[in-house]
C-alpha positions as CSV (number, residue, x, y, z in Angstrom):
1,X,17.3,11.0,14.4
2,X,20.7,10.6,13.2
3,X,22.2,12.5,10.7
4,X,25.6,11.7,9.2
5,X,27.9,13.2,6.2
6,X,30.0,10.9,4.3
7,X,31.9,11.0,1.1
8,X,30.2,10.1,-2.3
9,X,31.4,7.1,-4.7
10,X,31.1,6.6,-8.1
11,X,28.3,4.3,-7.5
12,X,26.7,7.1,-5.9
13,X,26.1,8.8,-8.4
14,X,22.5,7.8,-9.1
15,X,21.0,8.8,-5.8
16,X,22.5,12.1,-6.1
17,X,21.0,12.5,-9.7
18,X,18.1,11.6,-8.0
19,X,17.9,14.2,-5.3
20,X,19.6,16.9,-7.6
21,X,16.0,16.2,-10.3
22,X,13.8,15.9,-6.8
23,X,15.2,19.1,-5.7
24,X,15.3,21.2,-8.8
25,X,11.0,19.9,-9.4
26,X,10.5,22.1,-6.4
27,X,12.8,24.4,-6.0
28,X,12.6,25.9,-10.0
29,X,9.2,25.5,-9.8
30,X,7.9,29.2,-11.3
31,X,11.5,29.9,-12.2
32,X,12.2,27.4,-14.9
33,X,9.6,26.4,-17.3
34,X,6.7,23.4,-16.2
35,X,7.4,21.8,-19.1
36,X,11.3,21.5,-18.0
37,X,10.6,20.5,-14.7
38,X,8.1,18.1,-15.9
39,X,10.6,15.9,-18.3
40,X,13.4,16.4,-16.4
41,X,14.2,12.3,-15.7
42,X,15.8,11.3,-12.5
43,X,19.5,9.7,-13.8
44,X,20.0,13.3,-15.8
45,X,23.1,14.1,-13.9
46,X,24.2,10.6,-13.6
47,X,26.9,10.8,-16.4
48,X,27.9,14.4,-14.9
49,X,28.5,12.9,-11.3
50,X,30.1,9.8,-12.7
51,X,33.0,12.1,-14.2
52,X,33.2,14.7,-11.8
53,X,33.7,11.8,-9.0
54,X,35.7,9.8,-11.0
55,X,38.5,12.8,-12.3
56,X,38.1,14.5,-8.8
57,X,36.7,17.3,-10.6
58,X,34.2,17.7,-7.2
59,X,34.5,16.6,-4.2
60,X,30.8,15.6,-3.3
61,X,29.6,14.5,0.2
62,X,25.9,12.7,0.7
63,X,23.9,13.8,3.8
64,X,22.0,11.1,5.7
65,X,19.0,10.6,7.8
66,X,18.8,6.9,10.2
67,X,21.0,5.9,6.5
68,X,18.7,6.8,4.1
69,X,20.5,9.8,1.2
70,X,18.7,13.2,1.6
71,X,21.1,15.8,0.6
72,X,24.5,16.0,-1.2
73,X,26.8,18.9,-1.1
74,X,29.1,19.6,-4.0
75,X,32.6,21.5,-4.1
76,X,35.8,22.6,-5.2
77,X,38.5,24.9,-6.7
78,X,37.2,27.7,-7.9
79,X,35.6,27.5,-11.6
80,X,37.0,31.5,-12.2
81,X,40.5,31.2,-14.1
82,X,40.9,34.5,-12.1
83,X,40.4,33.3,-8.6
84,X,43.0,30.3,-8.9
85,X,43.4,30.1,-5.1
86,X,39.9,30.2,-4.2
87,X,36.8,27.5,-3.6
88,X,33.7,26.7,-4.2
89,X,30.3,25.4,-3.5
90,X,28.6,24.6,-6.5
91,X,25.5,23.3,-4.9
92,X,23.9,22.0,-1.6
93,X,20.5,20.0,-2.3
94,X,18.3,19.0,0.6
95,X,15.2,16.7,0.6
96,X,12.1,18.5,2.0
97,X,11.5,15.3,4.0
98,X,14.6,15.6,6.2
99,X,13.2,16.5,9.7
100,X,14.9,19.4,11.5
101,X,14.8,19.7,15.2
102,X,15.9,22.9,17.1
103,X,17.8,22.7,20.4
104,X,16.2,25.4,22.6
């Protein structure tokens, strides 16, 4: 298994949408409504990615496994008017598929 980070393009975007809907199905499952979850379609966040990559809004890395996208992290300056100098991390999203092996 090799797992590598890299930094997300515009073109991107769509996988990311992809894991972010994938994610949220099981994650918010209980939480948010069925119904939600249900209709949520898999390019929702497409436009949203597309302008936060695109007016470095976010900084947005993709997680891989042997090259294939199963996670994304997404970050920056602090969204708090009162916390100019700080970061953070909006979200980290993780397919359930990635396999995770423990050094003993």
């Amino acid at each position: 298994m090799r797992i590598a980070i890299k930094d997300v393009r515009v073109q991107d975007a769509e996988t990311i949408s992809n894991i972010y809907a994938i994610s949220w199905k099981v994650a918010y499952k209980g939480i948010i409504p069925q119904r939600y979850l249900e209709e949520l379609q898999n390019d929702f966040w497409v436009s949203a990615f597309q302008n936060w990559i695109n007016n470095n809004i976010l900084k947005v890395k993709q997680i891989y496994e042997n090259d294939t996208p199963v996670g994304c992290i997404s970050y920056g300056k602090s969204r708090d008017e009162k916390l100019p100098n700080w970061g953070e991390i909006v979200s980290i999203y993780l397919s359930m598929q990635i396999k995770l092996h423990l050094v003993q």
